[in-house]
C-alpha positions in Angstrom: 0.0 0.0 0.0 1.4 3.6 -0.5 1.6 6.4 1.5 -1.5 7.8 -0.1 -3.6 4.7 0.6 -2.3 4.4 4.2 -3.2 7.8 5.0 -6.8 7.1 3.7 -6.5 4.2 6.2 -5.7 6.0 9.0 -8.7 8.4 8.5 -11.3 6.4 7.9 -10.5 2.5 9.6 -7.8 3.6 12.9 -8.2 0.2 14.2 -7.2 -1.3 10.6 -4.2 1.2 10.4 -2.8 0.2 13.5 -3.2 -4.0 12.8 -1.4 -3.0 9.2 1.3 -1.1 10.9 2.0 -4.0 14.0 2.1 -6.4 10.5 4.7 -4.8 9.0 6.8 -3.8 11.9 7.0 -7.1 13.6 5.9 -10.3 11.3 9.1 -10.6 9.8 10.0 -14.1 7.1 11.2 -16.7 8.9 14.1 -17.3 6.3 15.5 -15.3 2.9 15.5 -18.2 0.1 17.8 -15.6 -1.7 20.9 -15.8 0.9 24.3 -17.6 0.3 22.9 -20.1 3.4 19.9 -21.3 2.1 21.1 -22.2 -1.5 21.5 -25.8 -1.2 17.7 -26.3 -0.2 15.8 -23.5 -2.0 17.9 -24.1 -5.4 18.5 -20.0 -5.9 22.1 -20.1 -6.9 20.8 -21.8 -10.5 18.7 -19.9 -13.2 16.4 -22.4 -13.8 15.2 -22.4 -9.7 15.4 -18.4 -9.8 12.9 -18.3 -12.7 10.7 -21.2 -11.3 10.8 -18.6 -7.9 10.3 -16.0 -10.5 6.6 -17.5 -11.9 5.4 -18.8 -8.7 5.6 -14.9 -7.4 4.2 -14.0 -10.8 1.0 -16.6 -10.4 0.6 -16.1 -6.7 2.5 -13.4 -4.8 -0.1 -14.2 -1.4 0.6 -18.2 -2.0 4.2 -17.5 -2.5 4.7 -16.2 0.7 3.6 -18.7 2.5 5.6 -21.2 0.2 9.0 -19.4 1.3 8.7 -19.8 4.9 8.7 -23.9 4.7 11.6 -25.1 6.1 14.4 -26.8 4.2 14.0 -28.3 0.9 10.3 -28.4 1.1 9.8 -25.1 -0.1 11.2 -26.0 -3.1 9.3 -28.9 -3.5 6.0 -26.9 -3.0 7.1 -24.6 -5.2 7.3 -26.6 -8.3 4.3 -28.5 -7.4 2.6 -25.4 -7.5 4.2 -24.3 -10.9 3.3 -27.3 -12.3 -0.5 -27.4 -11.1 -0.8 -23.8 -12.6 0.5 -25.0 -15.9 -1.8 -27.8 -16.3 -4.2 -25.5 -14.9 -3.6 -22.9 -17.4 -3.9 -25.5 -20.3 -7.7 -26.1 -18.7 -9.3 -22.2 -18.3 -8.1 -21.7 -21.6 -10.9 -21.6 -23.7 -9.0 -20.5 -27.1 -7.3 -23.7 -27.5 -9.3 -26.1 -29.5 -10.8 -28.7 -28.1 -8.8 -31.5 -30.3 -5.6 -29.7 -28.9 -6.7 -29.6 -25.5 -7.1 -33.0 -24.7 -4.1 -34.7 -25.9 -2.1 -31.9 -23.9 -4.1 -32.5 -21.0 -3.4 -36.4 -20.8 -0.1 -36.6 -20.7 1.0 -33.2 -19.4 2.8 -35.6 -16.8 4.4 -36.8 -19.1 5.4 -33.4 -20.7 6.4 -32.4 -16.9 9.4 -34.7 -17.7 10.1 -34.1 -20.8 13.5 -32.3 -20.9 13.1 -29.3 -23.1 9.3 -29.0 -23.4 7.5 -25.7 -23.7 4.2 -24.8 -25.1 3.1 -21.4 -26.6 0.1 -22.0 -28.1 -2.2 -20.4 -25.4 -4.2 -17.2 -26.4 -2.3 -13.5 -25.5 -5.0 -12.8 -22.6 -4.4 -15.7 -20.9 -2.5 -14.4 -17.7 -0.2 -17.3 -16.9 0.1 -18.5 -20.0 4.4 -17.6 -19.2 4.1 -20.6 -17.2 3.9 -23.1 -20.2 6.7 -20.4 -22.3 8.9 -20.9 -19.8 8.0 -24.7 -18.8 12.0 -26.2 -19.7 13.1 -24.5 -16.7 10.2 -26.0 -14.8 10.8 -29.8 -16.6 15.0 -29.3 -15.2 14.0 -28.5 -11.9 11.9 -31.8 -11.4 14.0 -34.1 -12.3 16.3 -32.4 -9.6 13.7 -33.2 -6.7 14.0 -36.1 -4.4 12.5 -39.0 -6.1 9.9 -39.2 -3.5 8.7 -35.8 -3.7 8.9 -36.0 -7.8 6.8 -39.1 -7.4 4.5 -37.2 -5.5 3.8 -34.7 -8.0 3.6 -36.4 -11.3 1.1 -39.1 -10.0 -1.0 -35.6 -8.3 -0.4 -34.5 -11.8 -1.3 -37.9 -13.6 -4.6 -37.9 -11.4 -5.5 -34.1 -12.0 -5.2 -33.9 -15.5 -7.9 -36.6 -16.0 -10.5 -35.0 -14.2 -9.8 -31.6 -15.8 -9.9 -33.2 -19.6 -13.1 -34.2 -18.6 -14.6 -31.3 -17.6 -13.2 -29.5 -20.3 -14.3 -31.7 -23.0 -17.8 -31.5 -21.2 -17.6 -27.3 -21.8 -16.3 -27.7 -25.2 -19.2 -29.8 -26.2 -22.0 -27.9 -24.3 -20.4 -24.5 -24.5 -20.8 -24.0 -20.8 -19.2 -25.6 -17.3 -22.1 -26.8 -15.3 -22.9 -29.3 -12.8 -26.0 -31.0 -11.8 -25.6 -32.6 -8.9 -23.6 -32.0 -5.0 -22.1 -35.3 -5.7 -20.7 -33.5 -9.3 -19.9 -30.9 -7.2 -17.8 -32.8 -4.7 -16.0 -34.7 -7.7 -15.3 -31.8 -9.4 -13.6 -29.7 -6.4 -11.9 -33.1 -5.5 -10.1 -33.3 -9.2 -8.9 -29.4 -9.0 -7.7 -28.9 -4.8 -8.6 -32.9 -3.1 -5.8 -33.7 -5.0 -3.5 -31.2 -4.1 -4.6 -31.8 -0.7 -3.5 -35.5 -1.2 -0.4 -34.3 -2.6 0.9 -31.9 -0.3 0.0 -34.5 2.8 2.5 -36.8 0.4 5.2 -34.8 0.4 4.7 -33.5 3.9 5.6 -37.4 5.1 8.1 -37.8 2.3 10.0 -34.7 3.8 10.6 -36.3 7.4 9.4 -33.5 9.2 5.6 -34.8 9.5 4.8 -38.5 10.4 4.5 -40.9 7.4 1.3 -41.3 8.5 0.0 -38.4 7.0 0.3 -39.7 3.4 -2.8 -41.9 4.6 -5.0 -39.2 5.6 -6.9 -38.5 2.9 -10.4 -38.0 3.8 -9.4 -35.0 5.6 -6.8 -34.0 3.1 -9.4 -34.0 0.5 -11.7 -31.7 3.1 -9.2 -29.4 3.4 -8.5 -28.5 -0.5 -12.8 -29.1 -0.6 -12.8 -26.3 1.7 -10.8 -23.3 0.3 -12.0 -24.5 -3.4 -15.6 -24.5 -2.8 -14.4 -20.8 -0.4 -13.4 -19.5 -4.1 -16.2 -20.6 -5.9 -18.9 -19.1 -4.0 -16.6 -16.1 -3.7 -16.3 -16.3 -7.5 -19.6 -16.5 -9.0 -20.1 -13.1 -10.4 -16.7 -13.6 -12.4 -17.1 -17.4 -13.1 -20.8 -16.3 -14.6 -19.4 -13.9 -17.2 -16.9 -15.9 -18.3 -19.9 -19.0 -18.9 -18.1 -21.2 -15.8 -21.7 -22.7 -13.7 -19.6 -24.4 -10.7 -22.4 -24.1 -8.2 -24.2 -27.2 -8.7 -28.1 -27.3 -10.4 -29.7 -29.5 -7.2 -28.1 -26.5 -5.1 -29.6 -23.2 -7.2 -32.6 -25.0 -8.5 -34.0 -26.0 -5.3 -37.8 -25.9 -5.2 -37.2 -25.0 -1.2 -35.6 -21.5 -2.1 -38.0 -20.3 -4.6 -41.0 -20.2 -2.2 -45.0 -21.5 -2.9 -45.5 -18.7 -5.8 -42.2 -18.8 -7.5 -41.4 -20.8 -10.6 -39.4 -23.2 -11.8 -35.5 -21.9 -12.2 -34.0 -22.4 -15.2 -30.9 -20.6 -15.8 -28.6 -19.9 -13.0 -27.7 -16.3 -13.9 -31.4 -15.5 -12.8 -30.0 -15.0 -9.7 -28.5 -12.0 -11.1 -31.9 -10.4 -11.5 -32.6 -7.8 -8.8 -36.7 -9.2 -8.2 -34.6 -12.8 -7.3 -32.6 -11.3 -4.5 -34.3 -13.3 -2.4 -34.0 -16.5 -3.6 -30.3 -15.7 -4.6 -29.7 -15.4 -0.8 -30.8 -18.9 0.2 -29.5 -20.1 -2.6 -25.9 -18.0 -1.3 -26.8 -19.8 2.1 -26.7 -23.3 0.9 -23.6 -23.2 -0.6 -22.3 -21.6 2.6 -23.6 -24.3 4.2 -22.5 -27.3 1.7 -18.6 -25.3 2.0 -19.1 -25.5 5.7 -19.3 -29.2 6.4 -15.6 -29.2 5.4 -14.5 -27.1 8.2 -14.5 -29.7 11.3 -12.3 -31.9 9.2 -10.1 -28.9 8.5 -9.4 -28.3 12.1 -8.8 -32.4 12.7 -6.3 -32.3 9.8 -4.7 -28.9 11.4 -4.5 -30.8 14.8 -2.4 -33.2 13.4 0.4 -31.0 12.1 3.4 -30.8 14.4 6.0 -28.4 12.4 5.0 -24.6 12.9 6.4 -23.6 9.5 4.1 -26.8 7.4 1.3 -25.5 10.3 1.3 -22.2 9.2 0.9 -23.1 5.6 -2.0 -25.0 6.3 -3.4 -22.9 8.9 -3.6 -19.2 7.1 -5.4 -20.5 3.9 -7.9 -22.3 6.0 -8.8 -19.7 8.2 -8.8 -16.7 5.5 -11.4 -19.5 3.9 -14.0 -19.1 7.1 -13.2 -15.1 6.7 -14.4 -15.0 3.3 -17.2 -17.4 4.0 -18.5 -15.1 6.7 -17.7 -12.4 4.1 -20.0 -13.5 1.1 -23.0 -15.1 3.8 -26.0 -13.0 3.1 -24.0 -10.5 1.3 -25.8 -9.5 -1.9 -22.6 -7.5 -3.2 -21.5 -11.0 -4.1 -23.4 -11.2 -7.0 -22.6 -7.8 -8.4 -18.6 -8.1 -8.2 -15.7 -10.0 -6.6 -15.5 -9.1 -2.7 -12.4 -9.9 -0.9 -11.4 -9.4 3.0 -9.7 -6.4 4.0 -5.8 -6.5 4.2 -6.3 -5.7 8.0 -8.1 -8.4 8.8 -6.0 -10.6 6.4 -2.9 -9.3 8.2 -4.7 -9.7 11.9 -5.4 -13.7 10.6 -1.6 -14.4 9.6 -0.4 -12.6 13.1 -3.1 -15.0 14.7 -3.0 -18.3 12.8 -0.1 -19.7 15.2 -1.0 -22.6 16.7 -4.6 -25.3 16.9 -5.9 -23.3 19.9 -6.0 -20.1 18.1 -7.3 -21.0 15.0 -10.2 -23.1 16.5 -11.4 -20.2 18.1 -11.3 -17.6 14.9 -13.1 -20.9 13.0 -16.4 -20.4 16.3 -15.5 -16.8 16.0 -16.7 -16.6 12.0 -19.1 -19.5 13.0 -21.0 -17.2 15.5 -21.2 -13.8 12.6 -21.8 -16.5 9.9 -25.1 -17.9 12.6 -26.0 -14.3 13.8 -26.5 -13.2 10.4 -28.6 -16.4 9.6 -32.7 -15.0 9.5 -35.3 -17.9 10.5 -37.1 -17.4 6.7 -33.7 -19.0 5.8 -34.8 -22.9 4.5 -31.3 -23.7 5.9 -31.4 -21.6 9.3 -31.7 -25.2 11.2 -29.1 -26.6 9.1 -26.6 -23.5 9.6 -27.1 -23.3 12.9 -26.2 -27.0 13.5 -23.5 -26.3 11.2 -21.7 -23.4 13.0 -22.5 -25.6 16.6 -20.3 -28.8 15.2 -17.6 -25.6 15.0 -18.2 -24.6 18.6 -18.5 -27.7 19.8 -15.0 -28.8 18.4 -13.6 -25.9 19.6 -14.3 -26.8 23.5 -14.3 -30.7 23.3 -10.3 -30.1 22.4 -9.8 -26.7 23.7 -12.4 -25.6 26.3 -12.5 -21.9 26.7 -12.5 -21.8 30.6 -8.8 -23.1 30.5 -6.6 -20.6 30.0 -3.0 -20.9 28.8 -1.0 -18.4 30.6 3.1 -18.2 29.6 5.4 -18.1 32.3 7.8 -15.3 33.4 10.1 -17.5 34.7 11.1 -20.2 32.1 9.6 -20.5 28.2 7.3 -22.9 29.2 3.7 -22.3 29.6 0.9 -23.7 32.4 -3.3 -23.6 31.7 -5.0 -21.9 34.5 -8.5 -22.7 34.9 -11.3 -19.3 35.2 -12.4 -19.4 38.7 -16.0 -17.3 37.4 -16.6 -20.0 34.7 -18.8 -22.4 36.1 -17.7 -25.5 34.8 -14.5 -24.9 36.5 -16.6 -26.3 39.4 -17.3 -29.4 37.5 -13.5 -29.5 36.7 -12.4 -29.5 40.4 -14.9 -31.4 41.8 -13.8 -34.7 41.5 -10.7 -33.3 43.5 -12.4 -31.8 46.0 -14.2 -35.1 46.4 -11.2 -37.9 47.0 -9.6 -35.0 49.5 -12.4 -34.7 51.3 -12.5 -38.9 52.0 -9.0 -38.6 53.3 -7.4 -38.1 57.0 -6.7 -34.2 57.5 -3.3 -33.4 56.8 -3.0 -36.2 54.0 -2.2 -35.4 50.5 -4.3 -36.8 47.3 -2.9 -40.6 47.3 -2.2 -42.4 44.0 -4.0 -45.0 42.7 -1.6 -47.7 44.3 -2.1 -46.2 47.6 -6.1 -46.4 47.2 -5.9 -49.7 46.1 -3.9 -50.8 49.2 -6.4 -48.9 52.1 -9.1 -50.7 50.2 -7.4 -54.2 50.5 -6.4 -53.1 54.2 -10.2 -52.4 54.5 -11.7 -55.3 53.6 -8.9 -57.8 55.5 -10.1 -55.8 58.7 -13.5 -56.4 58.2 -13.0 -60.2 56.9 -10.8 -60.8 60.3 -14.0 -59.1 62.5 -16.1 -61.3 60.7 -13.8 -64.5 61.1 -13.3 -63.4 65.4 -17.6 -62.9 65.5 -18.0 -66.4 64.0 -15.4 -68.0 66.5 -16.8 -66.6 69.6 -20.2 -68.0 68.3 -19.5 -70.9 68.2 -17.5 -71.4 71.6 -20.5 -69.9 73.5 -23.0 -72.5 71.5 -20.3 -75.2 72.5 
C-alpha cells in the first residue's frame, strides 16, 4: 500500500491502520530463500530455480509467501508443485485452444512435466499465466532435480488431476458452458482441481521427514481441506465465473424448489439469480452453498491438529482460516453477486499474526461460526441446518480446547501452564472430582495415587473379613 492509501486508512479505519502497521513492523519471514545459506535447499544459486521462484511470485504473490517460509528443501518442493498445477491448470481455463488440442495436452501433461526441453506457446495473448507453459523447460529441469519421493508425488497428483480436468473440459467444449447437476458432481469436481493437491501436499509432507508418514494416509481429511478453500473461491467467484460462462455451483443447489418459495417458478438458468426481483432467492441459494462449504471445516481443524511443524502449520493454517473469513464475508451479502469481494488486508494481516497454533485457529473458525449464525434470518430454508453447522464448530472448539482453561506463559522459564477461570462455572465441574477424594481422606493427608487407594481398600476389607472371622469364633465357643 502507498503512502497515499495508508493515510486514507488511518482516517477512515484507525483500528485497521494500527493492525497493518503491527504487521509490518513485527511479522518478519522466517528465512531469505535468496541468501548464500539457504542455497542448497531452496535451489536459488541456478537460473532455472530463480525463474521457477520468478513464476510462482508472478502466479501467486499471497501463496508464494507462504511457500517461502517452509523449512528446508520443502519449499522448493512446494514450489514446483505449484508451478506445475498452474500450468496444467492454465492449459484447462483456456478456452482459445481447441478442443482437439486440449485433450491430448491435458493427458499426458505428466508426461510433458518430464520431458526435458518441453515448452508450449500455443495459449491465447490474454491468458494471464500463459508464461508458465513459455517458460515450462526450466520447470521440466528443476523436477528431475527433486527427491524422487517428492517427484513421485507430483507427477502421479499430476497424472490424477489432468484426467478429471480433460473431462470437464471436453464436457464445456461440447455444451459450451461448465455446469454441474448434482452435489455429488460438485464434490468430484472440487476433488479433481484442490482434493488432489490436498492428497499431494500431505505426500510430500511425510516424504520430507518432518511430519509422520502417517499423514500420506489421511486423505479424507486431506481431500476436506483442498474441498474447503475451493468450494471458499467458488462461491466467492460467482459473479466472475458467470461472465466468463463457468456454472460451478451445482443445479440441485440453485434450483432447489425449497428457495424459490410456494409462488415462484421453476429456475431455469442460473444467472437468474442475477436479476434484482430474485434477490431473495439468490440469498438462500448464497446460504446453501455456505452451508454445503461448511461441512468441510470440522475436518479442517482435525487435519490442522495433526500437524506438528510450525512452519508446514502455518501453511495449512492461514489459507484455512482466511477460507472461514471469506465465508463469513460473502454469507448473506448481496454484493456477491454484483462483483468479486475480498477481505480487507487488516483483517488478512490480523489472521496471519493469529493463525499460530490449533488453539487459536479453533477459536477464529467459532468466531466466524458465530457472525456467519447471527446473520442467519429464521425465513432461511437452511437456518436449522446453519445453525447445527456453526454448533459442530463450537463444539469442536471446546471438546479439544475448552475456553474456561486458559494458557497463561510463564515469566520465569519459556514454558507455559493452563490456568483454569475461577467465574466460569464448569471450572466447578473440573475440580470437583478433586475436592471429592480429598475430602474422603485423614486431615493433613495429600491426594494418594492409585496404588495407595488400592492398598487402604485391600487393608479395609482384611479388617473387616478378620471381625467377621473373630464374631464367628466366639459364636460358636459360646454354643459349645
Amino acid at each position: 500500500m502507498g503512502a497515499l492509501s495508508m493515510l486514507t486508512l488511518l482516517l477512515t479505519h484507525p483500528h485497521e491502520f494500527r493492525t497493518l502497521v503491527q504487521f509490518y513492523l513485527y511479522h518478519e519471514p522466517k528465512r531469505d530463500i535468496t541468501a548464500k545459506r539457504e542455497h542448497d535447499t531452496s535451489g536459488w544459486d541456478r537460473a532455472s530455480m530463480r525463474r521457477c521462484w520468478e513464476l510462482l511470485d508472478l502466479t501467486s504473490r499471497s501463496f508464494a509467501a507462504v511457500v517461502k517460509e517452509l523449512e528446508g528443501d520443502l519449499a522448493r518442493a512446494i514450489c514446483l508443485f505449484y508451478v506445475v498445477l498452474r500450468g496444467l491448470d492454465t492449459i484447462e481455463d483456456d478456452m482459445t485452444i481447441p478442443d482437439d488440442v486440449k485433450q491430448p495436452l491435458l493427458r499426458s501433461f505428466h508426461e510433458k512435466t518430464l520431458t526435458p526441453g518441453w515448452t508450449f506457446n500455443g495459449n491465447g495473448p490474454d491468458e494471464k499465466d500463459r508464461i508458465v507453459l513459455v517458460d515450462y523447460d526450466k520447470v521440466v529441469a528443476e523436477v528431475s532435480l527433486l527427491k524422487p519421493a517428492y517427484r513421485d508425488v507430483i507427477i502421479s497428483v499430476c497424472q490424477k488431476m489432468e484426467v478429471g480436468m480433460a473431462d470437464y473440459a471436453h464436457r464445456a467444449a461440447t455444451t459450451g458452458a461448465i455446469s454441474l447437476n448434482t452435489v455429488a458432481d460438485y464434490d468430484l469436481y472440487c476433488h479433481f482441481v484442490a482434493g488432489l493437491v490436498g492428497e499431494g501436499l500431505s505426500s510430500i509432507w511425510a516424504a520430507s521427514g518432518l511430519e509422520t508418514t502417517l499423514f500420506a494416509d489421511q486423505l479424507e481429511l486431506s481431500n476436506s481441506m483442498g474441498l474447503l478453500l475451493q468450494k471458499t473461491n467458488i462461491i466467492r467467484d460467482f459473479r466472475e465465473d458467470c461472465d466468463d460462462r463457468r456454472f460451478f455451483w451445482p443445479r440441485e443447489i440453485w434450483a432447489c424448489a425449497e428457495y424459490g418459495g410456494p409462488d415462484a417458478g421453476e429456475m431455469k438458468e442460473i444467472t437468474e439469480l442475477l436479476r434484482p426481483e430474485n434477490a431473495q432467492r439468490a440469498a438462500w441459494v448464497q446460504s446453501g452453498m455456505v452451508l454445503d462449504a461448511l461441512r468441510h471445516s470440522v475436518d479442517a481443524l482435525d487435519y490442522l491438529r495433526l500437524v506438528r511443524n510450525q512452519s508446514v502449520f502455518n501453511f495449512c493454517a492461514i489459507p484455512a482460516v482466511m477460507a472461514m473469513a471469506t465465508l463469513n464475508l460473502c454469507f448473506m451479502n448481496p454484493e456477491m453477486f454484483q462483483h468479486n469481494i475480498k477481505i480487507r488486508k487488516a483483517e488478512a494481516a490480523k489472521l496471519i499474526m493469529r493463525s499460530t497454533n490449533p488453539r487459536e485457529v479453533a477459536y477464529t473458525f467459532r468466531e466466524y461460526a458465530r457472525s456467519i449464525h447471527k446473520k442467519a434470518t429464521p425465513a432461511d430454508p437452511n437456518f436449522l441446518r446453519i445453525s447445527v453447522a456453526c454448533c459442530k464448530i463450537e463444539q469442536w472448539a471446546e471438546h479439544h480446547f475448552p475456553s474456561f482453561v486458559h494458557v497463561m506463559q510463564s515469566k520465569v522459564s519459556s514454558g507455559a501452564s493452563q490456568v483454569i477461570d475461577p467465574n466460569d462455572a464448569r471450572s466447578r465441574i473440573a475440580k470437583a472430582p478433586r475436592r471429592r477424594t480429598r475430602s474422603s481422606l485423614p486431615s493433613g493427608s495429600g491426594p494418594p495415587g492409585l496404588q495407595q487407594l488400592r492398598r487402604r481398600a485391600a487393608a479395609t476389607r482384611a479388617r473387616r473379613w478378620r471381625c467377621c472371622c473373630s464374631r464367628a469364633g466366639w459364636c460358636l465357643r459360646s454354643w459349645a
